[in-house]
Backbone as a printed PyTorch tensor [residue, N CA C, xyz], in Angstrom:
tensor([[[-17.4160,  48.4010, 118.4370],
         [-17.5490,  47.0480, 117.9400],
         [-17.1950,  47.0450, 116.4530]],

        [[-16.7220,  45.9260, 116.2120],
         [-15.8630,  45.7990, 114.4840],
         [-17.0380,  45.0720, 113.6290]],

        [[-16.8970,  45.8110, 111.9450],
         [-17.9120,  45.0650, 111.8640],
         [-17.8840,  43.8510, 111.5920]],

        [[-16.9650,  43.2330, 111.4940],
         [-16.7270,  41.4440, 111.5100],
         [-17.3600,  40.7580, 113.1410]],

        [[-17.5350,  41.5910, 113.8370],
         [-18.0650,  41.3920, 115.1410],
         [-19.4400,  41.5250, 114.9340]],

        [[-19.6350,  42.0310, 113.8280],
         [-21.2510,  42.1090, 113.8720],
         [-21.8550,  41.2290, 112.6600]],

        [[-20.9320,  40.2820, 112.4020],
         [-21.1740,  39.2940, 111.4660],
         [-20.7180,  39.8610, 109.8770]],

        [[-20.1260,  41.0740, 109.2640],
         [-19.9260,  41.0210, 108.1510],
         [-18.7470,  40.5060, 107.9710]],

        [[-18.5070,  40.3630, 106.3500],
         [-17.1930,  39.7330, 105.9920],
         [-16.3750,  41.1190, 105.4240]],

        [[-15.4030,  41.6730, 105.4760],
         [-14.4370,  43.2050, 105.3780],
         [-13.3940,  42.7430, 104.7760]],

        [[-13.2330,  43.6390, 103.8770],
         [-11.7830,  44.2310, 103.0240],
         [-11.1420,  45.4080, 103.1080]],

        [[-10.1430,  45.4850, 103.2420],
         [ -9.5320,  46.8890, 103.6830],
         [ -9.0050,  47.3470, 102.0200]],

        [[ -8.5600,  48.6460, 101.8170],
         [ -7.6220,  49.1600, 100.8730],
         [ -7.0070,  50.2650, 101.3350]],

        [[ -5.8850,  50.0380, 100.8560],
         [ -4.9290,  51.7210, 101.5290],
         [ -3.6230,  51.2750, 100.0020]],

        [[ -3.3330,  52.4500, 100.1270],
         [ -2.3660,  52.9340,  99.2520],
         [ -1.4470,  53.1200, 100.0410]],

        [[ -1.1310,  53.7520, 101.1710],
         [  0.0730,  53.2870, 102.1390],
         [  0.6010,  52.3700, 102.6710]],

        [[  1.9600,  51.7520, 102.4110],
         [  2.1490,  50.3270, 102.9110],
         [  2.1690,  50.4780, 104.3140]],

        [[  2.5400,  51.1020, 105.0140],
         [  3.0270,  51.0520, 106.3760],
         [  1.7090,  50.7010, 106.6850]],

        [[  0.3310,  51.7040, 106.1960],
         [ -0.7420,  51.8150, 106.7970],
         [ -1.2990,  50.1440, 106.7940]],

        [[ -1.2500,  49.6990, 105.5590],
         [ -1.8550,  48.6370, 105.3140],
         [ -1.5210,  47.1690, 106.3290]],

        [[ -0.0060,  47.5020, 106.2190],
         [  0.4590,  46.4990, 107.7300],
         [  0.4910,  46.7260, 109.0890]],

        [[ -0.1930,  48.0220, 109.2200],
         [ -0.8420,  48.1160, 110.6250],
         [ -1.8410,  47.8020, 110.4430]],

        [[ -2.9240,  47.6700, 109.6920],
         [ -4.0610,  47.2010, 109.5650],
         [ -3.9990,  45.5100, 109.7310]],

        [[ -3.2330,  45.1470, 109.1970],
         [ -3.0280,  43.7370, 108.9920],
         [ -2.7840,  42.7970, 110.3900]],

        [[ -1.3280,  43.5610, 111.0710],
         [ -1.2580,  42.8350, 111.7570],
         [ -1.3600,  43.4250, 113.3660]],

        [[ -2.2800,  44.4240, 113.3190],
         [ -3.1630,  45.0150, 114.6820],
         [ -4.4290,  44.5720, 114.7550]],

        [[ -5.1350,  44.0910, 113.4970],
         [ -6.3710,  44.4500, 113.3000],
         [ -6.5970,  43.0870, 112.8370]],

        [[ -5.7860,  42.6830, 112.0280],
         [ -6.1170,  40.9660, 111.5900],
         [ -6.8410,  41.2050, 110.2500]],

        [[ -6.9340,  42.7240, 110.0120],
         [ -8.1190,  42.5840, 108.4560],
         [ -6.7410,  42.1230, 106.9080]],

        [[ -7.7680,  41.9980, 106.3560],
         [ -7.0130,  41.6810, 104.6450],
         [ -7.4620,  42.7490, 104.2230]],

        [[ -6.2320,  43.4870, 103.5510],
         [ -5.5860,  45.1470, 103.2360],
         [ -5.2440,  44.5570, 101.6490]],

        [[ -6.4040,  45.2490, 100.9710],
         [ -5.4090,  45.2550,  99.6760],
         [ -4.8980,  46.6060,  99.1270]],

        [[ -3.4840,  46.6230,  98.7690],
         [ -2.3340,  47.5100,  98.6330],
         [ -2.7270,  48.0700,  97.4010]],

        [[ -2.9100,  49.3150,  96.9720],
         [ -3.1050,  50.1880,  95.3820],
         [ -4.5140,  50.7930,  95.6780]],

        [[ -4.0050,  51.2700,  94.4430],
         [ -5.0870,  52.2410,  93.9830],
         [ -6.6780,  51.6450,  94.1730]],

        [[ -7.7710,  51.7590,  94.6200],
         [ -9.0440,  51.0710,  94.5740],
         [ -9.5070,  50.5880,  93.1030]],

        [[ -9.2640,  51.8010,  92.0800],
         [ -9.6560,  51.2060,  90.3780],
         [ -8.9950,  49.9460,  90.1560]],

        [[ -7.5340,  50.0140,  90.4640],
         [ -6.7320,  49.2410,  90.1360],
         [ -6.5050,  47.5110,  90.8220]],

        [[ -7.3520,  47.6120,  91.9090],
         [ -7.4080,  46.2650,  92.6900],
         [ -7.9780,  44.7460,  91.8070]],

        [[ -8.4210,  45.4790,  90.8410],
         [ -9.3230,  44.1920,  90.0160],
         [-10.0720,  43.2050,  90.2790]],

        [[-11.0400,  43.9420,  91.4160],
         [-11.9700,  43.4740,  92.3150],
         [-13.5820,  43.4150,  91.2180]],

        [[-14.3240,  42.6920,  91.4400],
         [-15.4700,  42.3390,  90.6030],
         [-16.3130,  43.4980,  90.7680]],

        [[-17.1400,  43.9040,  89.7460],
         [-18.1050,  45.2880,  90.1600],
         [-19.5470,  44.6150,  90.6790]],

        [[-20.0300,  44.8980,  91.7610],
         [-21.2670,  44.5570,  91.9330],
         [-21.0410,  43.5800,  93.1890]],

        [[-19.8240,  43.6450,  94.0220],
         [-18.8180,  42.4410,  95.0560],
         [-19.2010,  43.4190,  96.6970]],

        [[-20.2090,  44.2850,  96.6880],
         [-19.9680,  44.8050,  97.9770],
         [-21.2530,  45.2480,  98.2870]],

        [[-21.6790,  44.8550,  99.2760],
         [-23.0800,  45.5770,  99.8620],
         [-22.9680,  46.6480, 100.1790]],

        [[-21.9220,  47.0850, 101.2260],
         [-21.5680,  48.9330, 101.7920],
         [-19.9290,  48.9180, 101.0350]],

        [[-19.8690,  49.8590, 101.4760],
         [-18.2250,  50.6740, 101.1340],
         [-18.1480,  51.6030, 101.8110]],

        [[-17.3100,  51.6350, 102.7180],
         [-17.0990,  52.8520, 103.9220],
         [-16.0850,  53.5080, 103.7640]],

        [[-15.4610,  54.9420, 103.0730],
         [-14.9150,  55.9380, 103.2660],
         [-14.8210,  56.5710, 104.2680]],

        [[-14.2810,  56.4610, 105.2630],
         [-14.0850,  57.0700, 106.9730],
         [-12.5860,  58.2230, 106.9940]],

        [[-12.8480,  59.0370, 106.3020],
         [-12.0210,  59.8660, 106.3250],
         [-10.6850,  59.7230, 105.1090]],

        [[-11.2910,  59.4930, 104.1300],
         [-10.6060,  59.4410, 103.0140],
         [-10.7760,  60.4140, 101.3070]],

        [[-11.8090,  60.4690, 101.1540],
         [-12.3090,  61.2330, 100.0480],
         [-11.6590,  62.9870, 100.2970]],

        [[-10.9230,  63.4240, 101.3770],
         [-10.8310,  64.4580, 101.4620],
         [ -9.1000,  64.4500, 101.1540]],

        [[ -8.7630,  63.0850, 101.1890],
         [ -7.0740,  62.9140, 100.5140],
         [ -7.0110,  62.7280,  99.4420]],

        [[ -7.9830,  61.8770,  98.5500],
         [ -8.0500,  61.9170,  97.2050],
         [ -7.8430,  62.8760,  95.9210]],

        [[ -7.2500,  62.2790,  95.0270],
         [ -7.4130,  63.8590,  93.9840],
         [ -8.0020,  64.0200,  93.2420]],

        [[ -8.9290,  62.9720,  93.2280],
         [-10.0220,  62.9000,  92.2730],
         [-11.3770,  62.7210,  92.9180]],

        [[-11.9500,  63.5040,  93.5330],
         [-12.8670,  62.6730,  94.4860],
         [-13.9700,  61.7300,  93.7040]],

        [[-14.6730,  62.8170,  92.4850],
         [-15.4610,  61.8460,  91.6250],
         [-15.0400,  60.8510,  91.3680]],

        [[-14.1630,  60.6820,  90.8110],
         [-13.6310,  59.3730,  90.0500],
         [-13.5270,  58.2450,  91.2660]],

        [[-13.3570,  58.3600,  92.7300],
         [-13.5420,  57.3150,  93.6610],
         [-14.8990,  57.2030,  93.7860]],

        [[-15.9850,  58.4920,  94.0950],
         [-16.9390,  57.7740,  93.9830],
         [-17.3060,  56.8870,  92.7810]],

        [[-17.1180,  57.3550,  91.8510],
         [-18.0140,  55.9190,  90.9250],
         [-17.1390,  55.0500,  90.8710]],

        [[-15.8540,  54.4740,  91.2090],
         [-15.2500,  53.2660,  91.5580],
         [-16.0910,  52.7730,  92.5730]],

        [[-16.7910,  53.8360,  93.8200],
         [-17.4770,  52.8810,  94.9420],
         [-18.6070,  52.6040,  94.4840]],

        [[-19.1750,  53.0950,  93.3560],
         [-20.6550,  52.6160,  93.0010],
         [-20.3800,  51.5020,  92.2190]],

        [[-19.4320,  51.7790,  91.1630],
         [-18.8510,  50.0330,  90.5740],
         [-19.0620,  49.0590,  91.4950]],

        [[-18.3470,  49.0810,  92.5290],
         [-18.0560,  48.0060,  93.3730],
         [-19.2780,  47.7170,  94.2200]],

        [[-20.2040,  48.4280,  94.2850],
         [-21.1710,  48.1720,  95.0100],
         [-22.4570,  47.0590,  94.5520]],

        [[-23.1840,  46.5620,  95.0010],
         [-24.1110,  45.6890,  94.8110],
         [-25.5660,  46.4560,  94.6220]],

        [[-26.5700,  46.3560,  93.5460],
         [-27.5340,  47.1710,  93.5190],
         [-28.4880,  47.2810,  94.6330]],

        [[-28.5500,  48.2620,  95.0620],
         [-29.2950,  48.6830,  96.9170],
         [-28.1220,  48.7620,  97.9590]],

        [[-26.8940,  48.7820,  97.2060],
         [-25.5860,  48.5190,  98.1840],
         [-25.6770,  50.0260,  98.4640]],

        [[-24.8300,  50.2510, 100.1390],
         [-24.9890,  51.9280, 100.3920],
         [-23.2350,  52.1880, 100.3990]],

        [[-22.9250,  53.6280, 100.3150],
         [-21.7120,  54.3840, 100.3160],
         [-22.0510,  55.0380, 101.5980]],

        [[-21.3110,  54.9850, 102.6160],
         [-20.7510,  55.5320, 103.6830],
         [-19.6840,  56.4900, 103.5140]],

        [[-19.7460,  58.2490, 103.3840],
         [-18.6500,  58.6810, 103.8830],
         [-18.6690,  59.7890, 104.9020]],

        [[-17.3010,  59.5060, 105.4580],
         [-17.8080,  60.8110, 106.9170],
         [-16.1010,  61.4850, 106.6760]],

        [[-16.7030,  63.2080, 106.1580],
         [-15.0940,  63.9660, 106.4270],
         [-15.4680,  65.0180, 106.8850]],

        [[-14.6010,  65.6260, 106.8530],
         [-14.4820,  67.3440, 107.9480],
         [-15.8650,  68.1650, 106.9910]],

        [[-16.6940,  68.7380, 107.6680],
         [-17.0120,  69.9000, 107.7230],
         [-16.8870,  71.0650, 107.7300]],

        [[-16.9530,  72.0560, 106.3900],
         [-16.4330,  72.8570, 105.5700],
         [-16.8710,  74.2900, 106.5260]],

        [[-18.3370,  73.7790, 106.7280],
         [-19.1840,  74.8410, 107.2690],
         [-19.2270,  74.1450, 108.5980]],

        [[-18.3530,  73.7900, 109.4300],
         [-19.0320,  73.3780, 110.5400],
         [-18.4370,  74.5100, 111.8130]],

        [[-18.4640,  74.4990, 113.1530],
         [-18.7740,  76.1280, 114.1840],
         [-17.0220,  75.9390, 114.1810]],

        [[-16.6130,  74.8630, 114.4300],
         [-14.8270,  74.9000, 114.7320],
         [-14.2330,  75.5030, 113.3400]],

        [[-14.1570,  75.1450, 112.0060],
         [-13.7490,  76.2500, 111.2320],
         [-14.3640,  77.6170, 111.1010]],

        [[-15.4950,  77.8790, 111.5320],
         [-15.8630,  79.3340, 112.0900],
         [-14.6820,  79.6180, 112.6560]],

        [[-14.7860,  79.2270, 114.0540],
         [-14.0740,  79.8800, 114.6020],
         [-12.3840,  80.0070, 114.8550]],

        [[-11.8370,  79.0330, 114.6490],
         [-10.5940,  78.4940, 114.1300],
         [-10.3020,  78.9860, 112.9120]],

        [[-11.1370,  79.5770, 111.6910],
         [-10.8240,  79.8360, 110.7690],
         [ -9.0540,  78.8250, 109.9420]],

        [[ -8.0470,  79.8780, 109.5740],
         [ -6.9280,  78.4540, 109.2770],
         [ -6.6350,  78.6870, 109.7290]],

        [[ -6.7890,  78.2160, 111.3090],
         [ -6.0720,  77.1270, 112.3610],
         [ -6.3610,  75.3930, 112.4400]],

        [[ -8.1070,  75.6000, 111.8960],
         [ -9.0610,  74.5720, 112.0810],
         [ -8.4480,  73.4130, 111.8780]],

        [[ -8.2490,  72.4420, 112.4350],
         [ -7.6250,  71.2770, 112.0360],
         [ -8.2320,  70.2080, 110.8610]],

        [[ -9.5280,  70.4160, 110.6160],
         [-10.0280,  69.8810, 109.6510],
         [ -9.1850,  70.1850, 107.9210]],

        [[ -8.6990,  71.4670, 107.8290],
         [ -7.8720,  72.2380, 106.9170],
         [ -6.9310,  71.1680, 106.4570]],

        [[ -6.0600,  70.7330, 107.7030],
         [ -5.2010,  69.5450, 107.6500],
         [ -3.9190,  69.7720, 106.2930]],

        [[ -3.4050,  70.7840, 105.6160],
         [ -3.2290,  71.3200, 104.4580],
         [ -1.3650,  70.6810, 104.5930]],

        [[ -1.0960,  69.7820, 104.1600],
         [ -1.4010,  69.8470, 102.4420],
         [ -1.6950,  68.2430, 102.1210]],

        [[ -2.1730,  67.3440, 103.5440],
         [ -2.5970,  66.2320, 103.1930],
         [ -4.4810,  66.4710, 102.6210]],

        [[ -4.9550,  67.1730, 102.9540],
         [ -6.4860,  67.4230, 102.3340],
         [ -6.3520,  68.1640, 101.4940]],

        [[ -7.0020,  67.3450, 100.2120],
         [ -6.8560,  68.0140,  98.5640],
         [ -8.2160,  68.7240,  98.7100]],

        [[ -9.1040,  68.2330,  99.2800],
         [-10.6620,  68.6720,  98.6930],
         [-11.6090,  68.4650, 100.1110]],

        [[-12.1870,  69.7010, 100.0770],
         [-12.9310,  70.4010, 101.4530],
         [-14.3140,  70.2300, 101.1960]],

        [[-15.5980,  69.7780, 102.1270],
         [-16.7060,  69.4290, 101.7010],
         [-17.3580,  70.2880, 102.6820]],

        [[-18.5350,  70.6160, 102.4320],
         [-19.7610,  71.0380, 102.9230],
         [-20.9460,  70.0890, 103.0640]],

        [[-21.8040,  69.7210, 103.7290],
         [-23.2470,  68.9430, 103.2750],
         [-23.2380,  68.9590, 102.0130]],

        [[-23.7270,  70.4160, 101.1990],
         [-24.3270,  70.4410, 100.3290],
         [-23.2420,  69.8890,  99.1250]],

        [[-21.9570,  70.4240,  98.8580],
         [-21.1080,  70.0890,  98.1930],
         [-20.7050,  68.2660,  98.3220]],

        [[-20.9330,  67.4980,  99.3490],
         [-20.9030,  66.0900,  99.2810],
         [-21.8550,  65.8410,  99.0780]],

        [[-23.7150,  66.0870,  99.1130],
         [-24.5990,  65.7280,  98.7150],
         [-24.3600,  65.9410,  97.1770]],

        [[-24.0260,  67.0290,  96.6210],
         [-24.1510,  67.1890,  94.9060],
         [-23.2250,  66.2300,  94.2850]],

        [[-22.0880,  66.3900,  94.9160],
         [-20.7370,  64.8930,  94.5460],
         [-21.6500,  63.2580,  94.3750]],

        [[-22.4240,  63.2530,  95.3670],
         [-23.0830,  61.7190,  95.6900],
         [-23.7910,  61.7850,  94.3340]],

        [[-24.9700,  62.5110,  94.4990],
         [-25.9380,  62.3120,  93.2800],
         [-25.3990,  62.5530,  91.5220]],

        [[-24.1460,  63.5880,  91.6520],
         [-24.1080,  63.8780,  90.0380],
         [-22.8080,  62.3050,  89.8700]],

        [[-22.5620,  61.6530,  91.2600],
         [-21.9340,  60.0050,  90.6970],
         [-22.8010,  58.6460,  90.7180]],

        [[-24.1070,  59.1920,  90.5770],
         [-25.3060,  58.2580,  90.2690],
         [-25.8910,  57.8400,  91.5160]],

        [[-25.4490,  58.2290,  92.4750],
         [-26.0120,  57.8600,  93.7410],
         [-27.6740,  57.9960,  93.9680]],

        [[-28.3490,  57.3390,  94.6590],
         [-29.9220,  57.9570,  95.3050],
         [-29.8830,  57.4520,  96.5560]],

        [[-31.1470,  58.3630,  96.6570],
         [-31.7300,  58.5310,  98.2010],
         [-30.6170,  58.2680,  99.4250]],

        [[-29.6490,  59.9810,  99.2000],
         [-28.8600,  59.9320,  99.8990],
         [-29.2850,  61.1220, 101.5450]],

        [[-28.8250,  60.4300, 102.1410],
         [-29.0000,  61.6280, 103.4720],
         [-27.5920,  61.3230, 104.2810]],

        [[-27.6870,  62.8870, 104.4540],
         [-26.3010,  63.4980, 104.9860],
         [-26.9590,  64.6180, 106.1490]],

        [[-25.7700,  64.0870, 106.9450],
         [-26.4180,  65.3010, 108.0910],
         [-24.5900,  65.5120, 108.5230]],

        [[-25.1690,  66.5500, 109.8270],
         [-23.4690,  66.4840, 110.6350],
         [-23.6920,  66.5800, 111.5230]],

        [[-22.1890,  65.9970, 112.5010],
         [-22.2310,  65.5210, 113.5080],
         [-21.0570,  66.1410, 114.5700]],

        [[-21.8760,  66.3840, 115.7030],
         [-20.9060,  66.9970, 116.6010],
         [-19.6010,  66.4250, 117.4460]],

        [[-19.9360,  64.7410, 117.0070],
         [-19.3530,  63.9590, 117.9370],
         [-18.2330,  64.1320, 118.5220]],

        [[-16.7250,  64.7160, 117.4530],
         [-16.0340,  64.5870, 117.5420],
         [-15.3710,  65.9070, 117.4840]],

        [[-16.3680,  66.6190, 118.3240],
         [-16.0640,  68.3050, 117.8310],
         [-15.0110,  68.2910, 118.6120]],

        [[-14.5670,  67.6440, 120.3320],
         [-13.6750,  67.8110, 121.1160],
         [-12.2630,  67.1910, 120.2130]],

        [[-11.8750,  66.3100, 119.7280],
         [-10.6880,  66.2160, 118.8010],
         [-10.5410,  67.4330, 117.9130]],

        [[-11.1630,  67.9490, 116.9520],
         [-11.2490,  69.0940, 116.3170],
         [-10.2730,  70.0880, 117.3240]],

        [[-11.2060,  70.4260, 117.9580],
         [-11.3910,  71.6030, 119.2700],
         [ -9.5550,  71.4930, 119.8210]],

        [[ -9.2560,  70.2730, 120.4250],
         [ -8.1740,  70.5270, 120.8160],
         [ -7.0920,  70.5630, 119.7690]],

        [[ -7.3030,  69.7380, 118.8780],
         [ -6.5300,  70.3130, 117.7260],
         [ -5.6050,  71.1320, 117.3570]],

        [[ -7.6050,  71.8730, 116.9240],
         [ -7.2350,  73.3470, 116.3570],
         [ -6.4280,  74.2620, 117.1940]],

        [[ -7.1610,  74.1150, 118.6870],
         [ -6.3460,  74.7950, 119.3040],
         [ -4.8150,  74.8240, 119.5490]],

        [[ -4.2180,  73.8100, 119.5740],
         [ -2.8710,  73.2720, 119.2740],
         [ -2.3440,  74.2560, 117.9470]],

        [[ -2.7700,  73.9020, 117.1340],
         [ -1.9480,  74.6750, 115.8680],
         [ -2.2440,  76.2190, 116.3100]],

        [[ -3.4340,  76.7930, 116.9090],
         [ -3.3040,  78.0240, 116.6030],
         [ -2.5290,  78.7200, 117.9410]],

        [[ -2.1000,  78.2320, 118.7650],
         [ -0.9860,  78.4560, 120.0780],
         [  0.2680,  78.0010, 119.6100]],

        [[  0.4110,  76.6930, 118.6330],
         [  2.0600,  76.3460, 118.9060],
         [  2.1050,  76.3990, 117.0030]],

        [[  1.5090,  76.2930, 116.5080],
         [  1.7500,  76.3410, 114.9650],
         [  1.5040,  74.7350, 114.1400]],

        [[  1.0030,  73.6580, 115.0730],
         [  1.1770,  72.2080, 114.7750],
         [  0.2900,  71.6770, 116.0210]],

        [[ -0.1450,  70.6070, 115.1450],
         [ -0.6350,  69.5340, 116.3760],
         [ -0.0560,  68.0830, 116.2300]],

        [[  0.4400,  68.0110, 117.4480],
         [  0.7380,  65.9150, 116.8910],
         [  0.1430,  65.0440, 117.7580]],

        [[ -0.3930,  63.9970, 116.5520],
         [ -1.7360,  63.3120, 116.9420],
         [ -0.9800,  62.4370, 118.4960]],

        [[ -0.0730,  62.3490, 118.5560],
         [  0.3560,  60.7600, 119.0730],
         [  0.8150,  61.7990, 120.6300]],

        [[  1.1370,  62.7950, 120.6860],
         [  1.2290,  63.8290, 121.9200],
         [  0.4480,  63.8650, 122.8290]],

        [[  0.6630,  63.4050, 124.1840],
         [ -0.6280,  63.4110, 124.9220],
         [ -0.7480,  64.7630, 125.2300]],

        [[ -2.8390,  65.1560, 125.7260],
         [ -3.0610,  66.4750, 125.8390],
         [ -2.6590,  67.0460, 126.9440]],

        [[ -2.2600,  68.3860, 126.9400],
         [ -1.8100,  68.8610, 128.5150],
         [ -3.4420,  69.4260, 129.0530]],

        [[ -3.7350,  69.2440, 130.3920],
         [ -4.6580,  69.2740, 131.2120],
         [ -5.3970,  70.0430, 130.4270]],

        [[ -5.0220,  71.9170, 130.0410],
         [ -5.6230,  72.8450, 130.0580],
         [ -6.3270,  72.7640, 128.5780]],

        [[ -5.7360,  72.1290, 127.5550],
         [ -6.5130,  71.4420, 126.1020],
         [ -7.4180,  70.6820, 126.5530]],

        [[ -7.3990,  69.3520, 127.6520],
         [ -8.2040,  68.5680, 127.4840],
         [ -9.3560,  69.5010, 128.3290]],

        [[ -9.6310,  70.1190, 129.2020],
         [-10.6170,  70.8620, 129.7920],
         [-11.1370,  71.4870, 128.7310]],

        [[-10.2520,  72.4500, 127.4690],
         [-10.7870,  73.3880, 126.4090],
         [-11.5010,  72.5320, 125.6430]],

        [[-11.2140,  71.2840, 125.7000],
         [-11.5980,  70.2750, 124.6550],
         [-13.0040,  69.7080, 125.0110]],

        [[-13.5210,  69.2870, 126.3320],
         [-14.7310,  68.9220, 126.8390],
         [-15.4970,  70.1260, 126.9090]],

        [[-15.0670,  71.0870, 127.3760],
         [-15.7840,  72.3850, 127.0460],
         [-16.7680,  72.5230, 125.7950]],

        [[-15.4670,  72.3860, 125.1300],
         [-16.0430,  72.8960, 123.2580],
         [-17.0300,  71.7020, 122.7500]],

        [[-16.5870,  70.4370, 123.1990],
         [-17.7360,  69.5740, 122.7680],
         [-18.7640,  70.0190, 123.4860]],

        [[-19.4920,  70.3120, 124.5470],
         [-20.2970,  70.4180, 125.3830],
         [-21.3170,  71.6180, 124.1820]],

        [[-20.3090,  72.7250, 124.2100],
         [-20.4550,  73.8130, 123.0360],
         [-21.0520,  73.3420, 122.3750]],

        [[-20.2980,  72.6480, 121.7780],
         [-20.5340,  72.2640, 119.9910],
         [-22.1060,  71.6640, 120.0100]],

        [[-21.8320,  70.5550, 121.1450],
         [-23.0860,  69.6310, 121.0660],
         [-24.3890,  70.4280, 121.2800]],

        [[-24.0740,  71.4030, 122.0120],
         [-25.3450,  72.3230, 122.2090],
         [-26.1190,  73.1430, 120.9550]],

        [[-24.7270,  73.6930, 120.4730],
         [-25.5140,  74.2560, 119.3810],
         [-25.4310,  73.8920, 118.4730]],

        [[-25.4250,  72.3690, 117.6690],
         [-25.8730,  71.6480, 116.9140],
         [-27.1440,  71.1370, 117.0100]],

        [[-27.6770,  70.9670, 118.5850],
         [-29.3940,  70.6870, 119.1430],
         [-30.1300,  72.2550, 117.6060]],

        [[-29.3760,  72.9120, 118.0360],
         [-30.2930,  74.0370, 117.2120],
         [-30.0250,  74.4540, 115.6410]],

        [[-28.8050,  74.1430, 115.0800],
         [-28.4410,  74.2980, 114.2140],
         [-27.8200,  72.8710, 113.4070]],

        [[-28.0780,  72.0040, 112.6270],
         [-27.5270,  71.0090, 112.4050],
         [-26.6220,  71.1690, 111.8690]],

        [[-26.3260,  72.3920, 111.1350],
         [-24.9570,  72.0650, 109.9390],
         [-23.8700,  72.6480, 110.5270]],

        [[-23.9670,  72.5530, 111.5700],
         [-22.3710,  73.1010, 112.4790],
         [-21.5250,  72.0030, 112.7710]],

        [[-21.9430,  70.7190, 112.9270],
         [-21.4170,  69.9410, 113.1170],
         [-19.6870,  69.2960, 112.6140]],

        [[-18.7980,  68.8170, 113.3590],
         [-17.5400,  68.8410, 112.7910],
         [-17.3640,  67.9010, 111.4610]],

        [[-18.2360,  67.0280, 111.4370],
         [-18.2520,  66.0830, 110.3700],
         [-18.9770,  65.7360, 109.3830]],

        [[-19.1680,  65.6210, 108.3630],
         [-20.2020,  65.6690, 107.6870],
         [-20.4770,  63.9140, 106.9380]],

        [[-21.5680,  63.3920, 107.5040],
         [-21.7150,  61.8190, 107.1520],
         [-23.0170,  61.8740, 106.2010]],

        [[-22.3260,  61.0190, 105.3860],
         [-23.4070,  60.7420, 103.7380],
         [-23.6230,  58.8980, 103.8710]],

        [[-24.6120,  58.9260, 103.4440],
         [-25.3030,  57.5020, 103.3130],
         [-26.1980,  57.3040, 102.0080]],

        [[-25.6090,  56.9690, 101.2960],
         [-25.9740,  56.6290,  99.9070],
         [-26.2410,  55.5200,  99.1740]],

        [[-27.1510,  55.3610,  98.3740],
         [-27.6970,  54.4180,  97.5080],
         [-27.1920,  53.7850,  96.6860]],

        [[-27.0820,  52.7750,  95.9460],
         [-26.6530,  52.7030,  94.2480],
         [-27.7430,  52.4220,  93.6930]]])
């Protein structure tokens, strides 16, 4: 469910044009084009701000967070969810892991390393955990690059990935019940 479906009002930003007009005219959202500093959007104009897999393309990661605390409204929260530094698929994938993603991911996070990012950019009462959800994308992935040298997203899976792939979530999900920080993703929820 979108969250305009759940009654909020949404702004998109991307720095890619292509990206921004798939957003636009798949999605129906208003995409503003540039840099986030540079949008000349009011500070204090946003209740949340959701980073869904972006802070790990950035080259500055600090410097976006406190653009998202600018922009945020006081008690407003920061949402971000990226790959897991320490999570069981780069165990074991080591660089194959698709989270690596190299040379579009500038900057690799851990819990602890996105918890210290949140708070030393003024953030509070942040909690971060990780999550197995999406260990089966990971999983087949990784496995992809480390059999053929590449994975492409838009390729449908051949049988014997997608079986490796429900497998490994099954995996994953299990031993995240016992270990939380294995998880493929690592999601922060933060204060201003």
């Amino acid at each position: 469910m979108s969250l305009r479906a759940l009654g909020w009002q949404t702004l998109g930003q991307e720095v890619d044009t292509i990206s921004a007009e798939l957003a636009e005219e798949n999605y129906n959202l208003e995409v503003k084009l540039g840099l986030l500093e540079n949008l000349g959007i009011a500070e204090e104009t946003f209740d949340a701000v959701i980073m869904n897999h972006v802070i790990e393309h950035v080259t500055d990661p600090k410097k976006i967070m406190g653009s998202c605390r600018k922009l945020l409204k006081p008690g407003g929260q920061l949402i971000v969810v990226t790959p897991n530094l320490k999570s069981l698929g780069h165990k074991l994938f080591g660089r194959h892991w698709l989270g690596l993603d190299p040379p579009r991911h500038l900057h690799l996070f851990s819990s602890k390393t996105l918890l210290n990012l949140a708070e030393n950019s003024g953030f509070h009462q942040c909690r971060l955990w990780t999550s197995a959800a999406n260990a089966q994308v990971f999983a087949s992935a990784s496995f992809d690059i480390l059999r053929e040298g590449q994975h492409n997203l838009s390729e449908r899976e051949k049988l014997s990935t997608y079986v490796f792939a429900i497998v490994s979530q099954t995996i994953a999900s299990i031993i995240h019940q016992f270990n939380k920080n294995t998880g493929e993703e690592c999601i922060l929820v933060a204060e201003k």
